[in-house]
ZADO-1210 file (C-alpha; in nm, 4 decimals, padded with zeros to 6 digits):
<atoms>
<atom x="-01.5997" y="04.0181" z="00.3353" code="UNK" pos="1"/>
<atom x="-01.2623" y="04.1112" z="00.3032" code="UNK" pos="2"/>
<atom x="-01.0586" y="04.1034" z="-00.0232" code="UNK" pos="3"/>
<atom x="-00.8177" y="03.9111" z="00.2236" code="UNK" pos="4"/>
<atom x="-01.0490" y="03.6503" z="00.2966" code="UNK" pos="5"/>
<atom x="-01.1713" y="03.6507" z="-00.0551" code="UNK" pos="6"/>
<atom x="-00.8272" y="03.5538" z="-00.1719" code="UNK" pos="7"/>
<atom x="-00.8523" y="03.2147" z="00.0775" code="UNK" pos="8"/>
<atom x="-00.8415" y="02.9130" z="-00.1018" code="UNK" pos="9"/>
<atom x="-01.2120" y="02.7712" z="-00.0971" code="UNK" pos="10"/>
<atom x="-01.1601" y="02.4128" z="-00.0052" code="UNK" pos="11"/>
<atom x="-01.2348" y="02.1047" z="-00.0880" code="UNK" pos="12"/>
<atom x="-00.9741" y="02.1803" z="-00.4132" code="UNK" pos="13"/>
<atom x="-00.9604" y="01.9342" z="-00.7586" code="UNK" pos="14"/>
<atom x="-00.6178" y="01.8936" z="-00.9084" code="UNK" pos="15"/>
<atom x="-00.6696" y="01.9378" z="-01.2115" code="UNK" pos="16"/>
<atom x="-01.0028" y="02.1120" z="-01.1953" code="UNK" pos="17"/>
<atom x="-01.1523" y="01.8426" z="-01.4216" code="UNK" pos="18"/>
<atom x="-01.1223" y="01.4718" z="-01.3967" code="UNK" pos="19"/>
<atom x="-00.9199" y="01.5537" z="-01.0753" code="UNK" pos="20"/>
<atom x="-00.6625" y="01.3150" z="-00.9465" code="UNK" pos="21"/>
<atom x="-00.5763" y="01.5243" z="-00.6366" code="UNK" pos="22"/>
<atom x="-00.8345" y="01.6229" z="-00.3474" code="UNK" pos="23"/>
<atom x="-00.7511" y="01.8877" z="-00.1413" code="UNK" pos="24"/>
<atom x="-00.9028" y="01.9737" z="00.1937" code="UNK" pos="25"/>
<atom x="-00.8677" y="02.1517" z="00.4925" code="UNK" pos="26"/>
<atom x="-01.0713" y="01.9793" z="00.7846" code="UNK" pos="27"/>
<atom x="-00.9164" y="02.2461" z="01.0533" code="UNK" pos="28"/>
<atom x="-00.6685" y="02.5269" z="01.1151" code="UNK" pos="29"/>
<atom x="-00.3319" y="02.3960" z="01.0102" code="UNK" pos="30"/>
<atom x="-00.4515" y="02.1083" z="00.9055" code="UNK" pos="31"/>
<atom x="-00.4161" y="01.9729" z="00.5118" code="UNK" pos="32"/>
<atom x="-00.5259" y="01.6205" z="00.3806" code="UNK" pos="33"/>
<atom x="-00.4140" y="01.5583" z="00.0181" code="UNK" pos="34"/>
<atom x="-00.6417" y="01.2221" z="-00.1107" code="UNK" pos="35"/>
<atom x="-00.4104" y="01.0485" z="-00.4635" code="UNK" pos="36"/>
<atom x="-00.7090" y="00.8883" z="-00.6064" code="UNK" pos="37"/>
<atom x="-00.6193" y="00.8475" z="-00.9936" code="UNK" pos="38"/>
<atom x="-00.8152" y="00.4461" z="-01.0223" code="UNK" pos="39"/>
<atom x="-00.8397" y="00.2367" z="-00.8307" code="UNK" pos="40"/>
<atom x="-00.4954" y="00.2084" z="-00.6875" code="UNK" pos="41"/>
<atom x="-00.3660" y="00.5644" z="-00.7012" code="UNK" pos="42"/>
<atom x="-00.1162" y="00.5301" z="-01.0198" code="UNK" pos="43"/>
<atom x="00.1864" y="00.8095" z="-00.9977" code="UNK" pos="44"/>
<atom x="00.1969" y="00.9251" z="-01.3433" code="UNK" pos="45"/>
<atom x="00.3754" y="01.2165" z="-01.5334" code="UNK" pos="46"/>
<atom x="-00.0244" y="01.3963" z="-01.5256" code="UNK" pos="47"/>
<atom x="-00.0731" y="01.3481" z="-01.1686" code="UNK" pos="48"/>
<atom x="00.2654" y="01.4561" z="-01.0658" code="UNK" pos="49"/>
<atom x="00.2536" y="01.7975" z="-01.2477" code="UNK" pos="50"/>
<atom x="-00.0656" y="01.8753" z="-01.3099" code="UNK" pos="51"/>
<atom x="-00.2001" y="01.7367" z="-00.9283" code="UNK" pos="52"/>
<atom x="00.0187" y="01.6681" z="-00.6787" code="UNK" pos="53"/>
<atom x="00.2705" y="01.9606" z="-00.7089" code="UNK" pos="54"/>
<atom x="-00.0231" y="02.2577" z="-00.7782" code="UNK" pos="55"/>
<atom x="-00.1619" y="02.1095" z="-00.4363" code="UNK" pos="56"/>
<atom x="00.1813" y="02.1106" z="-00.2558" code="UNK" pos="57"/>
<atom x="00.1766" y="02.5365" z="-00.4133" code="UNK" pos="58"/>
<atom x="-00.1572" y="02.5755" z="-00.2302" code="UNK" pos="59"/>
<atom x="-00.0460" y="02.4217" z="00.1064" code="UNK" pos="60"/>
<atom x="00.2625" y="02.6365" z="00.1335" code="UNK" pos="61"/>
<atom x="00.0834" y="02.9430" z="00.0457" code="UNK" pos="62"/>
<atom x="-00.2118" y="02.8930" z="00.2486" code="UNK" pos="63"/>
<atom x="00.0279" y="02.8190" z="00.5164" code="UNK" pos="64"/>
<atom x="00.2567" y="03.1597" z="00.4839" code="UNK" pos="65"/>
<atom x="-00.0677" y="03.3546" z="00.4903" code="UNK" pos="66"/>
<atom x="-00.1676" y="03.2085" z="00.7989" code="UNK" pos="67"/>
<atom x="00.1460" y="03.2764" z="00.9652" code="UNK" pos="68"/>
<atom x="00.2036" y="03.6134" z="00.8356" code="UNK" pos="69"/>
<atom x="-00.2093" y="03.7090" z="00.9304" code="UNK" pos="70"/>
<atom x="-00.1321" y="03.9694" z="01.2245" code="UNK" pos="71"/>
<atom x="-00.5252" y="03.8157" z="01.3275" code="UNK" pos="72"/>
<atom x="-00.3498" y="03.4408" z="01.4345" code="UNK" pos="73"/>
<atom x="-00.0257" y="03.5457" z="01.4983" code="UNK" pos="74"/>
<atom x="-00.1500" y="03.6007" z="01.7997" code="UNK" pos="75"/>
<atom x="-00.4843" y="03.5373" z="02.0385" code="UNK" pos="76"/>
<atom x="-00.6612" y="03.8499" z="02.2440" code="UNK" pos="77"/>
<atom x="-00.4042" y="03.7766" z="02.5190" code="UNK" pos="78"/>
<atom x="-00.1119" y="03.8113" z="02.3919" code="UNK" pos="79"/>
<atom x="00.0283" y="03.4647" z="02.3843" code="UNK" pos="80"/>
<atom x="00.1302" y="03.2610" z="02.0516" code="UNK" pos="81"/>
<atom x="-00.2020" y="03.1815" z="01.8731" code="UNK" pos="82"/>
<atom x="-00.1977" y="02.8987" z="01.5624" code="UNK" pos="83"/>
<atom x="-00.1042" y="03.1005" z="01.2815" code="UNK" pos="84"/>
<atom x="00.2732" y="02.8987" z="01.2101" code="UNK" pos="85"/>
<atom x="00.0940" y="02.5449" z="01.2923" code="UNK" pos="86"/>
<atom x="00.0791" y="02.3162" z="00.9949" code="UNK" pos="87"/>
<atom x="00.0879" y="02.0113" z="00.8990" code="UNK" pos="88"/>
<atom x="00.0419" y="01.7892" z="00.5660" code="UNK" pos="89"/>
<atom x="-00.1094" y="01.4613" z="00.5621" code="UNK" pos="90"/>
<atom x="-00.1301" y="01.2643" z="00.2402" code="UNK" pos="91"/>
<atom x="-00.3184" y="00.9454" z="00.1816" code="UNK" pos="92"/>
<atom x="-00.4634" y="00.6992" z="-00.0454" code="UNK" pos="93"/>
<atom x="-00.8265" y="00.7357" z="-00.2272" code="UNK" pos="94"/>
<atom x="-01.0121" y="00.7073" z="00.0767" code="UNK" pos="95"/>
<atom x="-01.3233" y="00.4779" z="-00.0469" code="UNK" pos="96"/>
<atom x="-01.0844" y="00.1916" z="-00.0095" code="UNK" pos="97"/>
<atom x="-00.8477" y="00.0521" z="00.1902" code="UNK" pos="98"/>
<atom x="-00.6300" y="-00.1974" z="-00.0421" code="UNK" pos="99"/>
<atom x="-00.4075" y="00.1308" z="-00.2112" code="UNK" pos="100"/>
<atom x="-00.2423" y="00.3399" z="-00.1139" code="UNK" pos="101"/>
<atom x="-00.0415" y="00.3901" z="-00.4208" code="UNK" pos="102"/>
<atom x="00.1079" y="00.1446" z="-00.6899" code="UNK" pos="103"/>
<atom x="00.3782" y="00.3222" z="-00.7766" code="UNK" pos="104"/>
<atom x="00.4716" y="00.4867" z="-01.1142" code="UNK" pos="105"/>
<atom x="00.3317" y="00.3137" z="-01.4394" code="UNK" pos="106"/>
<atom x="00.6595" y="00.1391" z="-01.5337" code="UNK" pos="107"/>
<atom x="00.5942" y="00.1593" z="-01.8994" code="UNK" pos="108"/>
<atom x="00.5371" y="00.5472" z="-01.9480" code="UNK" pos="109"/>
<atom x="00.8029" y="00.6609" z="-01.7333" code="UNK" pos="110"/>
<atom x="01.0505" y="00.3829" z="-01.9255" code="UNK" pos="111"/>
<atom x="00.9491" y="00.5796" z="-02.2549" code="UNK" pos="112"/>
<atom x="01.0325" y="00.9121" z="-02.1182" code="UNK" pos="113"/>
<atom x="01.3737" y="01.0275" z="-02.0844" code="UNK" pos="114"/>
<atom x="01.2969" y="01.3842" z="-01.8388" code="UNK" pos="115"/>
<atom x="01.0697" y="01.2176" z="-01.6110" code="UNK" pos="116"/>
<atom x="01.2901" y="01.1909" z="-01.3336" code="UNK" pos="117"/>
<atom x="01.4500" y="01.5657" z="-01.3633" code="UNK" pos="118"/>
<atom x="01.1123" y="01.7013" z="-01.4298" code="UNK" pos="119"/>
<atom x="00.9118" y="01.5355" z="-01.2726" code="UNK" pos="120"/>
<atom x="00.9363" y="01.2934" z="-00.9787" code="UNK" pos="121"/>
<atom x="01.3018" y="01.4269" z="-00.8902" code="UNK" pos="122"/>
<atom x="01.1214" y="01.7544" z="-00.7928" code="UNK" pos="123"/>
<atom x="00.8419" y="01.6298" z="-00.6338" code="UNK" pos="124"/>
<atom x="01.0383" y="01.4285" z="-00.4074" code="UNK" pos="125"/>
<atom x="01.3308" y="01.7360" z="-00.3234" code="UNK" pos="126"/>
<atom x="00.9734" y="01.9123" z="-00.2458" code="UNK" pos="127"/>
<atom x="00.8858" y="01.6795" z="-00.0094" code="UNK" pos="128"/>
<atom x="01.2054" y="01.6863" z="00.1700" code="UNK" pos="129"/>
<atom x="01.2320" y="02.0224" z="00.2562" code="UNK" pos="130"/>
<atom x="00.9044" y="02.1610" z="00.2651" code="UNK" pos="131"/>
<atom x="00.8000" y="02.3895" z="00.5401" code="UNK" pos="132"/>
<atom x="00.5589" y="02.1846" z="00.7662" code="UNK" pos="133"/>
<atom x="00.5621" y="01.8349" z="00.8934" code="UNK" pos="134"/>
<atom x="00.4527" y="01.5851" z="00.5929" code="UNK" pos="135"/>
<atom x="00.3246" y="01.2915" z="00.7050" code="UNK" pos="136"/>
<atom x="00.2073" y="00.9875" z="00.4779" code="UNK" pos="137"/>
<atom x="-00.1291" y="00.8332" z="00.5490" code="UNK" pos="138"/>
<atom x="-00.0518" y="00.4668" z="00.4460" code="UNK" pos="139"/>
<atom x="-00.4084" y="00.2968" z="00.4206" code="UNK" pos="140"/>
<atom x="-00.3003" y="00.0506" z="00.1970" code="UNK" pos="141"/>
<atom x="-00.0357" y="-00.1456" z="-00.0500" code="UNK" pos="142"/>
<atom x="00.2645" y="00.0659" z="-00.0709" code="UNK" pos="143"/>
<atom x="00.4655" y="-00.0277" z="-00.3762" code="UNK" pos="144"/>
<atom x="00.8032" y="00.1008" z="-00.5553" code="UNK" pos="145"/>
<atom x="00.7901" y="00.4472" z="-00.6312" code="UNK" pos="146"/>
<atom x="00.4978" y="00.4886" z="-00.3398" code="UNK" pos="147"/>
<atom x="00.7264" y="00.3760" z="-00.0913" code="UNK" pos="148"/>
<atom x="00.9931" y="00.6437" z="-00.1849" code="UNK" pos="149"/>
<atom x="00.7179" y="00.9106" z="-00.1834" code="UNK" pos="150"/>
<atom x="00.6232" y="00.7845" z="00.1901" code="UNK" pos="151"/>
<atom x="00.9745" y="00.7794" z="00.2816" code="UNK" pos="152"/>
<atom x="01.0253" y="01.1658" z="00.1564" code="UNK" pos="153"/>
<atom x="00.7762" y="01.2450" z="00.4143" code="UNK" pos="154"/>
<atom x="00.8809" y="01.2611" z="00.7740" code="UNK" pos="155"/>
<atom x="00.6331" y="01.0527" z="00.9295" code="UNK" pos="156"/>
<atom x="00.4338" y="00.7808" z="00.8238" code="UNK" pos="157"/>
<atom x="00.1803" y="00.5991" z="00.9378" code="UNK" pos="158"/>
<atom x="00.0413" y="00.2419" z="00.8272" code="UNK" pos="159"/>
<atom x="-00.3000" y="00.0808" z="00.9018" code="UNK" pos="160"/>
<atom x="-00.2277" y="-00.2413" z="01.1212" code="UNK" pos="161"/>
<atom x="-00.3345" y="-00.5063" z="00.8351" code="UNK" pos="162"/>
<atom x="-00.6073" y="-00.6702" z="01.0722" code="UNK" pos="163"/>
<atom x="-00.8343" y="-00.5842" z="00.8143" code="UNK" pos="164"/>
<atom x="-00.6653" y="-00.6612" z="00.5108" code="UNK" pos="165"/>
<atom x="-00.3186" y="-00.7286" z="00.4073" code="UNK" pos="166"/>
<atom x="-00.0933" y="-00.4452" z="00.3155" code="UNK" pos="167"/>
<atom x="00.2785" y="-00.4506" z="00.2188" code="UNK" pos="168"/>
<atom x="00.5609" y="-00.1897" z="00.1744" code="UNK" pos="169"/>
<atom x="00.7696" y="-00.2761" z="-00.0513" code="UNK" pos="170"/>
<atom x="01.0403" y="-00.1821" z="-00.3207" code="UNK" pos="171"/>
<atom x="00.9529" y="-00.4674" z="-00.6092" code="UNK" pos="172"/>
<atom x="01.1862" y="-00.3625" z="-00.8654" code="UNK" pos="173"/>
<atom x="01.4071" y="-00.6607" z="-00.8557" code="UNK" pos="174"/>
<atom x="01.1540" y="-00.8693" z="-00.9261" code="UNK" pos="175"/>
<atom x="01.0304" y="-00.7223" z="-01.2499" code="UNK" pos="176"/>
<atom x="01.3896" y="-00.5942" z="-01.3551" code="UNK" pos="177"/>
<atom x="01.3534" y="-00.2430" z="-01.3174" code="UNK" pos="178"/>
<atom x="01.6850" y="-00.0472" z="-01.2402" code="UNK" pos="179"/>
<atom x="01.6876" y="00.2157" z="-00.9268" code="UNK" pos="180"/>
<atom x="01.7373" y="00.5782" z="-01.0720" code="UNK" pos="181"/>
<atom x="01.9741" y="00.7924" z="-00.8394" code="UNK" pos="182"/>
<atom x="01.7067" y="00.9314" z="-00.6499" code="UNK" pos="183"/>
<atom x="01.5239" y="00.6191" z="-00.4949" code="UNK" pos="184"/>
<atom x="01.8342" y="00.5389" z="-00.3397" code="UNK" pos="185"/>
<atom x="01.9813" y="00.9046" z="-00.2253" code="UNK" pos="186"/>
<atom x="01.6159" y="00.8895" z="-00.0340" code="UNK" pos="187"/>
<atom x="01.6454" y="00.5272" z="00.0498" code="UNK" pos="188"/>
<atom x="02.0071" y="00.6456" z="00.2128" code="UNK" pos="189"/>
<atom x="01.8764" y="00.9242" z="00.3851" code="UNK" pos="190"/>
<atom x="01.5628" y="00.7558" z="00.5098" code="UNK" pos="191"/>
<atom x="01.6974" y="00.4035" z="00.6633" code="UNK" pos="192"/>
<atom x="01.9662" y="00.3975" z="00.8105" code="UNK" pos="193"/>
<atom x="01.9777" y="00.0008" z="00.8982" code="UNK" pos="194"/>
<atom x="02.2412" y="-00.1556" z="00.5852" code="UNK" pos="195"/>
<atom x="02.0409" y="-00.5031" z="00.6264" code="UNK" pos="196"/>
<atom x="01.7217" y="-00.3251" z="00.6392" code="UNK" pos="197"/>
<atom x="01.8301" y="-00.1429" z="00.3075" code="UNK" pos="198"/>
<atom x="01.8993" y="-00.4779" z="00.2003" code="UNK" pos="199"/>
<atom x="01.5724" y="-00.6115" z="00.2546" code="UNK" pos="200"/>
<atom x="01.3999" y="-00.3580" z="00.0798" code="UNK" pos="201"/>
<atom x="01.6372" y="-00.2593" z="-00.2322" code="UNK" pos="202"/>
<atom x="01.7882" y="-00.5962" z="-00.2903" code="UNK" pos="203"/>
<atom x="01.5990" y="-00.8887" z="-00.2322" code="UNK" pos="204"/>
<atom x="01.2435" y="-00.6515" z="-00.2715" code="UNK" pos="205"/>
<atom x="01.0954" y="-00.7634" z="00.0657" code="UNK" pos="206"/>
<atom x="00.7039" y="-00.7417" z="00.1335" code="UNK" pos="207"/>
<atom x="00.6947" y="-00.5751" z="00.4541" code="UNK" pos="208"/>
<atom x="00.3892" y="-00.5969" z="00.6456" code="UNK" pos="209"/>
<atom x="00.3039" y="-00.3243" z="00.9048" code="UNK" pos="210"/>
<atom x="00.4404" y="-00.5125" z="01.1657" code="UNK" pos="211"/>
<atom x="00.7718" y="-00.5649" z="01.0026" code="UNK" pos="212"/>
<atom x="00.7579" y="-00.2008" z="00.9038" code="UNK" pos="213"/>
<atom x="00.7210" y="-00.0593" z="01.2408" code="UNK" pos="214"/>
<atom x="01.0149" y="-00.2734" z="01.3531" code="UNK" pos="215"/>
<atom x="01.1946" y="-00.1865" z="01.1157" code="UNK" pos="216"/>
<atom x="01.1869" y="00.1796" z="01.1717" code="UNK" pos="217"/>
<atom x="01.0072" y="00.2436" z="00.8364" code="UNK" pos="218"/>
<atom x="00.6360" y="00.3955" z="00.9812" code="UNK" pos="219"/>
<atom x="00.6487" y="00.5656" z="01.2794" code="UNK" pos="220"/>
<atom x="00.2645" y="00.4301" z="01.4015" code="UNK" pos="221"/>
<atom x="00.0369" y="00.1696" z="01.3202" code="UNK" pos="222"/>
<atom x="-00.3802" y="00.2435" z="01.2985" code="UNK" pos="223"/>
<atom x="-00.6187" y="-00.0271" z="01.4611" code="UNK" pos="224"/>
<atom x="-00.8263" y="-00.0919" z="01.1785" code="UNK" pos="225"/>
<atom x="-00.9835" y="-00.4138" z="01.2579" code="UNK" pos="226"/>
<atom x="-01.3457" y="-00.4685" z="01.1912" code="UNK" pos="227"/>
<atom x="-01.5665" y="-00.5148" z="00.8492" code="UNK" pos="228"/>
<atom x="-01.6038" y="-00.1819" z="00.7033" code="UNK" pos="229"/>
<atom x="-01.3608" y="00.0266" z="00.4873" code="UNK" pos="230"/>
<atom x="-01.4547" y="00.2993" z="00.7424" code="UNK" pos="231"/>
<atom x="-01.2653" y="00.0899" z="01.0244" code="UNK" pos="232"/>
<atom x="-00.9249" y="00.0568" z="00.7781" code="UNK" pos="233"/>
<atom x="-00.8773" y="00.3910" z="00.5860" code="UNK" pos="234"/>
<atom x="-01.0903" y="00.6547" z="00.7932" code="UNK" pos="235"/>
<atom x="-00.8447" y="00.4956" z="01.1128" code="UNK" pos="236"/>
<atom x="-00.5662" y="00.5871" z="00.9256" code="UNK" pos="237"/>
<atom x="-00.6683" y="00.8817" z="00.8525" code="UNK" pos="238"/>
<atom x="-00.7601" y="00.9553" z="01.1711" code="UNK" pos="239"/>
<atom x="-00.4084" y="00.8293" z="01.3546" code="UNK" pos="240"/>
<atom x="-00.2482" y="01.0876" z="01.0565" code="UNK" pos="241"/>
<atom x="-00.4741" y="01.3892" z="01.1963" code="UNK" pos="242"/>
<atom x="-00.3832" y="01.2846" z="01.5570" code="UNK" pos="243"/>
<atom x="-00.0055" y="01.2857" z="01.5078" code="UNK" pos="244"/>
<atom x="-00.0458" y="01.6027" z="01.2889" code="UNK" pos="245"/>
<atom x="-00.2333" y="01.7599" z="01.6125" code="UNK" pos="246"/>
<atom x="00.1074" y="01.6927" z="01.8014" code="UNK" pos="247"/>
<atom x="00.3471" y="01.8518" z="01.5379" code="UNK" pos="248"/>
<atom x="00.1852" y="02.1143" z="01.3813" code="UNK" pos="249"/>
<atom x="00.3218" y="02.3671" z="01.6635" code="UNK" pos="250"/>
<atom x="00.6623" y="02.2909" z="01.4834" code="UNK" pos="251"/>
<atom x="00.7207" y="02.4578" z="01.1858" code="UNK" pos="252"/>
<atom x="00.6004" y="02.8125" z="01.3688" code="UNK" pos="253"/>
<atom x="00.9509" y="02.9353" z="01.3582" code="UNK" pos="254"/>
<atom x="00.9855" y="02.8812" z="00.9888" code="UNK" pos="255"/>
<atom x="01.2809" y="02.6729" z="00.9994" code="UNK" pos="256"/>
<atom x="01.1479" y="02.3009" z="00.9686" code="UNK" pos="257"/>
<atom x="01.2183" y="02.3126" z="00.5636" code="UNK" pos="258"/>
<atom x="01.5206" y="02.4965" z="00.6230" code="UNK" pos="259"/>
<atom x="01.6816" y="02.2544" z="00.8902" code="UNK" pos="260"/>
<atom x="01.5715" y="01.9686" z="00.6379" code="UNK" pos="261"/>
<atom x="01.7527" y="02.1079" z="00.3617" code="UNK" pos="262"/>
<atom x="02.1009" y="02.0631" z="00.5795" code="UNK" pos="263"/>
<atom x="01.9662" y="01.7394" z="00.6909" code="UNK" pos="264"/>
<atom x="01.9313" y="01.5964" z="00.4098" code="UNK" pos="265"/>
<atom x="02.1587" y="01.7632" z="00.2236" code="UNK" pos="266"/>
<atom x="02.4001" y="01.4653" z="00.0053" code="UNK" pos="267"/>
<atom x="02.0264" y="01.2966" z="-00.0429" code="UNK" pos="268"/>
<atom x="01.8862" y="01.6676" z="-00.2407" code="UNK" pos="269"/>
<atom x="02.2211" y="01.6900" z="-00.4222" code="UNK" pos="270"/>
<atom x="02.1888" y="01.3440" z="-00.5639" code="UNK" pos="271"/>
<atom x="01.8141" y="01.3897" z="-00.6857" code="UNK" pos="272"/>
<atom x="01.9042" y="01.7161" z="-00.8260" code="UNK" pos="273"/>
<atom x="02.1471" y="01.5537" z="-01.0413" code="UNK" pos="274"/>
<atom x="02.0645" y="01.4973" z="-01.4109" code="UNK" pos="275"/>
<atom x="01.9059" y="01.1417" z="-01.5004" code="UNK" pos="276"/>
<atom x="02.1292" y="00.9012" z="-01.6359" code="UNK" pos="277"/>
<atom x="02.0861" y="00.6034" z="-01.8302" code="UNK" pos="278"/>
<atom x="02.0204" y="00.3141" z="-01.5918" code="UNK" pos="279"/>
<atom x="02.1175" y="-00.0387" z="-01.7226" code="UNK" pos="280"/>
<atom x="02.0321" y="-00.3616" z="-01.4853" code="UNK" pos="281"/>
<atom x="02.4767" y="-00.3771" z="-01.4908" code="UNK" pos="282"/>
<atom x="02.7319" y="-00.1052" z="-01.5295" code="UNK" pos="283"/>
<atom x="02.9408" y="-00.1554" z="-01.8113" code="UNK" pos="284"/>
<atom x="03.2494" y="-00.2959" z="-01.5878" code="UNK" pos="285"/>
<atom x="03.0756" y="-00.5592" z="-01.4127" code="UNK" pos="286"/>
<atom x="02.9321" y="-00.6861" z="-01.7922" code="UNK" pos="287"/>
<atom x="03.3039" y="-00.7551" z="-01.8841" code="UNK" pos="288"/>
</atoms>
């Protein structure tokens, strides 16, 4: 063997190596499936962020320069482009269930820390936006508050149909008295372009279902998932992910998907690069 080959990541990967909260696979060539499955409905703490989510998004871009840059996939025996540039990045919910895909931060940890947005989720989602292959977020569940941002900082998402069992996206800080930092609505900007839409979801903290979603431009697919088992609902979803990923992994071959993304969505990165501020439910003005 090769000390080429030796260097390949050996896959299925743990984030963090014990009491993992990340899965990382590779099912096929250009391929990556990253399962969030930290309880039972896929909390996005400080821990999973950094120690998880982000060491997995490291692995995926290198694995994914090596393969381009191998002079063996570059290209096939007769000459023409082989598979060496195609990627793509699917991320989805713990996959032994189908009520979750994520819940969102926990509310009362990132309240108590100050650098959590700069350090942490800030980054994650600028990541997301301009990284180098086609992201695409598996929903096979609930999508709540901060999970919904992270799906939207993907470029495509798809949602199981809720013929199984309900599901909702939706943005329920209003209801709980939360304030937005900068960076759910720079993405929210970027991502929807609709103003009553925006509404919907920022404002007045709508419950869309995947019907509502799709019509409303926020998931680009829906899964069938109808029948009894949770194999019908997230292994579907999964499934739909894997067969849109098929269809835009040829993409990023060039090596200017995360570059063209970075002038896309350029006002959106400068505002989550900005330093956190303190976030009140009223600026000072409108309290007079």
């Amino acid at each position: 063997m090769s000390s080429s080959n030796q260097n390949l990541p050996q896959f299925p990967l743990s984030f963090p190596s014990s009491q993992p909260l990340v899965t990382l696979s590779y099912p096929h060539t250009g391929c990556w499936v990253m399962e969030l499955h930290n309880g039972e409905d896929s909390r996005l703490t400080k821990q999973m962020i950094d120690d998880a989510i982000r060491p997995a998004l490291d692995v995926v871009e290198e694995h994914w320069n090596r393969n381009r840059a191998s002079p063996l996939t570059a290209r096939n025996k007769k000459g023409s482009s082989g598979d060496g540039g195609d990627g793509a990045l699917i991320i989805i919910g713990k996959r032994n269930q189908d009520k979750f895909f994520s819940n969102g931060f926990e509310y009362e940890s990132v309240k108590g820390n100050p650098t959590f947005f700069t350090e942490t989720a800030n980054p994650l989602f600028a990541r997301l936006l301009t990284f180098p292959i086609p992201t695409i977020a598996a929903i096979n569940g609930h999508c709540f508050a901060a999970a919904m941002i992270l799906a939207l900082s993907c470029d495509y998402r798809i949602m199981t149909d809720g013929s199984r069992r309900h599901a909702w996206m939706c943005m329920n800080e209003i209801h709980f008295g939360a304030p937005w930092p900068l960076s759910f609505t720079a993405v929210l900007n970027a991502k929807v372009s609709n103003p009553s839409v925006r509404r919907r979801i920022a404002l007045e903290g709508h419950r869309f279902t995947p019907l509502e979603a799709l019509t409303a431009g926020l998931v680009d697919r829906l899964a069938s998932c109808g029948g009894t088992g949770v194999e019908l609902g997230t292994e579907n979803v999964l499934r739909e992910a894997m067969r849109l990923a098929k269809e835009v992994s040829a993409l990023p071959k060039q090596g200017v998907w995360g570059s063209i993304k970075t002038f896309l969505y350029r006002e959106c990165l400068e505002t989550v690069r900005l330093e956190a501020r303190t976030h009140s439910i009223l600026p000072p003005a409108a309290r007079l």
